[in-house]
C-alpha positions, 0 to 999 in steps of 0.5 A: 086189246080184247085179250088183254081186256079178257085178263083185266076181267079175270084178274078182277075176277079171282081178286073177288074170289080171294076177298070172298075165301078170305073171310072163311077164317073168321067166320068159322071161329064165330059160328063155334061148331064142330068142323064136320056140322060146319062142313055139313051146312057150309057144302049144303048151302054152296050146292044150293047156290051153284044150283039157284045160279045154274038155273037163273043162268041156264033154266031147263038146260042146267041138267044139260049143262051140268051133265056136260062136264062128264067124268072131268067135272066129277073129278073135279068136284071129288078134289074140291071136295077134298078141299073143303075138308082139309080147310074145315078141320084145319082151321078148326083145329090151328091158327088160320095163319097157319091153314092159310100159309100152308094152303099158298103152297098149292101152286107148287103142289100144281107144279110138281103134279104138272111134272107128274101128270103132264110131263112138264118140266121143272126148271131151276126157279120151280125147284129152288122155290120147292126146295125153300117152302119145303123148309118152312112147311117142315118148321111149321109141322115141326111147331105143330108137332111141339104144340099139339096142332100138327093135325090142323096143319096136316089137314091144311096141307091136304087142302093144299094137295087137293087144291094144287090138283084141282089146278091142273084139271082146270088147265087140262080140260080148260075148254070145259065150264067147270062151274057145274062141277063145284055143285057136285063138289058141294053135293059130295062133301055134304054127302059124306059130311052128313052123319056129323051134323046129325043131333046138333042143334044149330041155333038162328044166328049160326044158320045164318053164319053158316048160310054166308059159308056157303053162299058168299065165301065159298059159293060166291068164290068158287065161281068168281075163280073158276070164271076167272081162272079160263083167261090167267095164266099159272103164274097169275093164278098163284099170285093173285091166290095170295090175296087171300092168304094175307087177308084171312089172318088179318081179318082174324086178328083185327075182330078176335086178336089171333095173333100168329108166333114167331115160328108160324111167322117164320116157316110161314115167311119162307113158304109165302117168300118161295111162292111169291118168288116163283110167281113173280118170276115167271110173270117177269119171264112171259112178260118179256118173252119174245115172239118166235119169229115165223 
């Protein structure tokens, strides 16, 4: 009953981290600043976050804390960082449609790093969902290439990457806390981030804009995730992640009228399709797995 009760939470958990990402989109498009300053005073405004939340939670033991994620930490607050690069200047320069579906391939990224770093072995479901959202990716940069946004989905799928890494870190040393280690990856971004934010003025409603960048969106949903993430399995992950790939276009479509064409719809289809697939999938095959006998 507990373990189950332990899924239930984290399942809300990461729900709550997908509401919260989901609105990134459209509110990027309000705050209309170049992508590097909004990178600049979104990671800003996540540090100090993680960091009011680490000292409410832990008060004079927060170094500690923070110390104690050692070189797995900062790994994975390099490949966040990473993350919050390819979302920014992705989403700056495409459709959020667009950085959104090829953000969602993530879990297929994590599956063939699993096969590379862990040694785990793909089978045939994993490689036919490969095989599909490859297709569609390659519709999508194909259209990019055709419309000149083929460096917004680059850099989405380079989120992607970056993302789909970070998984399998958090699965790797999963016994370690890894909230800490989103302080350092928002340190990190808006160390590097830094010299384009500097000489641009940024009036009161963007600073404000941008504070909910980093508190709520990203701050707030980092750490419903990496809380969450502890207790669900891979499959659960990935499908409970597509929340935000749904609901981010739509809130841009509902207050701007973005509305995506019929080739992102297309390539977009195959690869949400080949996650969707893979997920349910295996959350069918665990489900009705059978207990070895002892």
């Amino acid at each position: 009953m507990s373990a189950l009760s332990a899924r239930a939470r984290g399942a809300l958990l990461v729900a709550g981290a997908c509401l919260c990402w989901s609105s990134g989109g459209i509110l990027v498009r309000l705050v209309d600043m170049d992508g590097g300053a909004i990178l600049f005073w979104r990671s800003s405004f996540m540090a100090l976050a993680v960091t009011i939340g680490l000292i409410a939670g832990h008060g004079r033991q927060a170094p500690a804390v923070i110390a104690a994620v050692g070189w797995p930490g900062l790994l994975s607050g390099v490949l966040l960082s990473g993350m919050f690069f390819g979302y920014i200047l992705s989403i700056t320069r495409t459709q959020v449609a667009n950085t959104m579906i090829l953000m969602s391939a993530s879990p297929l990224v994590a599956a063939v790093l699993a096969r590379l770093i862990l040694h785990e072995v793909l089978n045939r479901r994993t490689v036919v969902a490969i095989g599909v959202a490859m297709v569609g990716i390659a519709v999508m940069f194909g259209h990019g290439a055709a419309t000149g946004s083929v460096a917004g989905d680059a850099f989405a799928f380079l989120a992607a990457l970056s993302f789909g890494a970070n998984i399998i870190v958090l699965r790797r040393w999963r016994h370690i806390d890894m909230v800490p280690a989103t302080l350092l990856s928002g340190l990190i971004a808006a160390a590097v981030a830094a010299p384009w934010a500097i000489g641009v003025s940024v009036s009161g409603t963007q600073l404000a804009i941008l504070a909910t960048l980093g508190f709520f969106q990203l701050g707030l949903g980092l750490f419903l995730f990496v809380r969450g993430s502890r207790s669900l399995q891979a499959a659960e992950l990935g499908l409970l992640s597509l929340l935000e790939t749904v609901l981010a276009p739509i809130w841009v479509w509902l207050s701007l009228g973005e509305t995506p064409d019929a080739t992102t719809l297309l390539g977009g289809s195959l690869v949400v399709a080949a996650v969707l697939g893979l997920m349910l999938t295996e959350r069918m095959r665990l489900r009705f797995k059978r207990p070895s006998p002892n």
